[in-house]
C-alpha positions as CSV (number, residue, x, y, z in Angstrom):
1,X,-67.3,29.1,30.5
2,X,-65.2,27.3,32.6
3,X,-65.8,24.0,31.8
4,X,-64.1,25.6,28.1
5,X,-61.3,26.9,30.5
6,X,-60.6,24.1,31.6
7,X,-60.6,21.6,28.4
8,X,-58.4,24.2,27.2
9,X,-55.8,24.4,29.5
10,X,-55.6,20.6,30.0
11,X,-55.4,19.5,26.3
12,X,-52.6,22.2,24.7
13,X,-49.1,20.5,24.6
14,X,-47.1,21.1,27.4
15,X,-43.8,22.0,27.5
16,X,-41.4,18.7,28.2
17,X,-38.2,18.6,31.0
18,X,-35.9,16.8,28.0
19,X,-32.5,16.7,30.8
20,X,-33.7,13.2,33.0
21,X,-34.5,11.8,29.2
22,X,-31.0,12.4,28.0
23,X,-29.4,11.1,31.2
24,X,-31.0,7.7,30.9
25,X,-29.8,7.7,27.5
26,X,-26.2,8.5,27.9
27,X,-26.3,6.4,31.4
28,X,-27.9,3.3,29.0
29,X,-25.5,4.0,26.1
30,X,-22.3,3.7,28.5
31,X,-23.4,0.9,30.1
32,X,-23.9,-0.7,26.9
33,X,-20.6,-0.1,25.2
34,X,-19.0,-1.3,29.3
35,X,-20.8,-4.5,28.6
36,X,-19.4,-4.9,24.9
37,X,-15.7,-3.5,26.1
38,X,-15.3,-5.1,29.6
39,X,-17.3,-8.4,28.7
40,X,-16.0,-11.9,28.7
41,X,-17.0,-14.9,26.5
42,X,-19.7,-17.1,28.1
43,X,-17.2,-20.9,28.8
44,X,-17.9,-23.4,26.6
45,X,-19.6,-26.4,28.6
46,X,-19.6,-30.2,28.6
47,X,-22.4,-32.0,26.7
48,X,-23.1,-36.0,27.4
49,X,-26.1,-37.5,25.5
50,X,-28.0,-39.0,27.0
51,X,-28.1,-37.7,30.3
52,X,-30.2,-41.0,31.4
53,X,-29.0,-44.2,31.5
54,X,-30.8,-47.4,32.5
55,X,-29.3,-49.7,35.6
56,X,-27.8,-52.6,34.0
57,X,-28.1,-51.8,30.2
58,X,-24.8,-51.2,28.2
59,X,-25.3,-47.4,26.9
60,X,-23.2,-45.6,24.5
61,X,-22.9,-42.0,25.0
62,X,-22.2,-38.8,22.9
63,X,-19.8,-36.5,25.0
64,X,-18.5,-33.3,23.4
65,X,-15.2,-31.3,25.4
66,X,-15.0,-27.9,24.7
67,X,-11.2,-27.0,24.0
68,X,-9.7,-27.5,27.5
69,X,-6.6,-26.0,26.8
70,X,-4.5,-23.7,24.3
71,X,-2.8,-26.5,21.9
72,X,-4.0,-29.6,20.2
73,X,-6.8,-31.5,21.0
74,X,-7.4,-34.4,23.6
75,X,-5.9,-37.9,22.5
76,X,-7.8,-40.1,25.2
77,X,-11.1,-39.5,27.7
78,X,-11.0,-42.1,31.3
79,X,-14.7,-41.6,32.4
80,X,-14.6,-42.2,36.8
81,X,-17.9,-42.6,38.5
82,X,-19.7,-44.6,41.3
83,X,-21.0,-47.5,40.0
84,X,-19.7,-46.8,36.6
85,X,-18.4,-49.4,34.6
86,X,-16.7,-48.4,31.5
87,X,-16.4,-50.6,28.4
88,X,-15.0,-48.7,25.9
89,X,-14.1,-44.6,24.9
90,X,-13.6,-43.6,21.0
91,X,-12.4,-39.8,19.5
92,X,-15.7,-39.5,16.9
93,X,-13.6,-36.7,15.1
94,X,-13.3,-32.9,16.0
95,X,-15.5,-30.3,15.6
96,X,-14.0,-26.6,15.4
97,X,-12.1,-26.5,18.5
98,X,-14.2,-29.5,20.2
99,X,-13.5,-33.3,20.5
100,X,-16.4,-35.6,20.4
101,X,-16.7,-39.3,21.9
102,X,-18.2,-42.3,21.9
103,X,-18.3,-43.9,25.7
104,X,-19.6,-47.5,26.0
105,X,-20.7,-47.9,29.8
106,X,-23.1,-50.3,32.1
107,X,-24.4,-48.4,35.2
108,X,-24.5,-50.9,38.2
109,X,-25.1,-48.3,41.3
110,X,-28.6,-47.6,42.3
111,X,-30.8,-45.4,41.0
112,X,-29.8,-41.2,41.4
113,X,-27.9,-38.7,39.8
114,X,-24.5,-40.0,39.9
115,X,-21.6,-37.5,39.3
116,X,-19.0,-38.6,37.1
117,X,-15.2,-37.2,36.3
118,X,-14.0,-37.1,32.4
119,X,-10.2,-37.0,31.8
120,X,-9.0,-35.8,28.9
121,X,-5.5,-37.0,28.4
122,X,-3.3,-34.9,26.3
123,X,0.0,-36.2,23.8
124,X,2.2,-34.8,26.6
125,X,0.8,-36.7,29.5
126,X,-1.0,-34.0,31.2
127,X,-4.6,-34.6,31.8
128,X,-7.9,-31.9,32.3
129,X,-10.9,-32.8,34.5
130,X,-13.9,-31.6,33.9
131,X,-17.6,-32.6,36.5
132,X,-20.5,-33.9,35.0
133,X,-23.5,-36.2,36.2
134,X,-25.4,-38.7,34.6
135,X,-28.7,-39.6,35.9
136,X,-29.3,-43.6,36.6
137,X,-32.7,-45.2,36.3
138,X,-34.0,-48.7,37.6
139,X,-34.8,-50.9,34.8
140,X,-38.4,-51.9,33.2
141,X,-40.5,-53.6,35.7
142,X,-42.0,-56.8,34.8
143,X,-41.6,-59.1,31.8
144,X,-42.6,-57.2,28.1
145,X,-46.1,-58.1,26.8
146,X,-46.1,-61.5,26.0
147,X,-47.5,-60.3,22.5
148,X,-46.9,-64.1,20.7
149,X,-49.3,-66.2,23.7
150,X,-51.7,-63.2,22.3
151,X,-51.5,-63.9,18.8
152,X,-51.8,-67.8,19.4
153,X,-54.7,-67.0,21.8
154,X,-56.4,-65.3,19.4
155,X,-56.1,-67.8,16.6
156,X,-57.0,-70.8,18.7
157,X,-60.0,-69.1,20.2
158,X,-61.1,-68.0,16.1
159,X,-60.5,-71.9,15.2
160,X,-62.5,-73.0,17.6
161,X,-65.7,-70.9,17.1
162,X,-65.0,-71.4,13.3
163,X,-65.5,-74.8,13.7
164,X,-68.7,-74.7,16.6
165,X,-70.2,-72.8,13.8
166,X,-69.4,-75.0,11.3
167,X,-70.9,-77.8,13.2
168,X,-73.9,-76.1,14.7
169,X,-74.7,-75.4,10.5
170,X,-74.0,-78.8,9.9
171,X,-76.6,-80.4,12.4
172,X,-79.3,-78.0,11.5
């Protein structure tokens, strides 16, 4: 009889506290519509591809600038760095509110991340910096693989045991 008690009275619905339930929900919906209200737009950021470039070797990289300033877009990029030797900077064309450019460069400081300064000079002579890094590698150690000695290797060393067996037929 009890054990029936008790199966009973721990397995009928119980009645639920429905006031903590409807403050998380008002508390979650507020904070929600705060975020949506109050929020700001993430800022756009500075992509340079690659972000590795090889001590020595002339690279060409892909920078886009996000609109630096209310007005039209940049009409020249100076790229500073230590160790950075720039050959050449070209406007690729504009996407939306961004500028893209080609930068010709030859790293000659050692290896590291070195951190680099873009300018973005405007048609009315005022300029925006913005920091960025580029990471500098030593170059390939050692000579490639001398893959033409191989090639001649091979077909000197076929010749000659083409001709041994020819010879070794021969005398038999």
């Amino acid at each position: 009889m009890n054990a029936v008690f008790f199966l009973a009275r721990y397995t009928e619905a119980k009645p639920v506290k429905r006031s903590p339930l409807r403050a998380a929900y008002v508390g979650a919906t507020l904070s929600t519509l705060a975020t949506l209200v109050l929020g700001q737009p993430a800022a756009a950021h500075v992509d340079v591809r690659p972000g590795v470039v090889e001590r020595g070797a002339v690279v060409e990289l892909q920078v886009e600038l996000p609109e630096l300033r209310q007005g039209p877009a940049p009409v020249g990029l100076e790229v500073e760095g230590a160790g950075i030797e720039v050959l050449s900077t070209r406007l690729l064309g504009l996407a939306g509110r961004e500028s893209r450019w080609l930068v010709r460069l030859r790293a000659d400081g050692p290896p590291g991340r070195v951190p680099i300064v873009l300018r973005a000079g405007f048609a009315d002579g005022r300029a925006v910096e913005v920091d960025s890094a580029l990471t500098v590698v030593p170059p390939a150690a050692g000579e490639p693989f001398p893959v033409a000695g191989v090639v001649a290797g091979v077909l000197l060393a076929t010749a000659f045991a083409a001709s041994a067996l020819f010879l070794a037929r021969r005398k038999a």
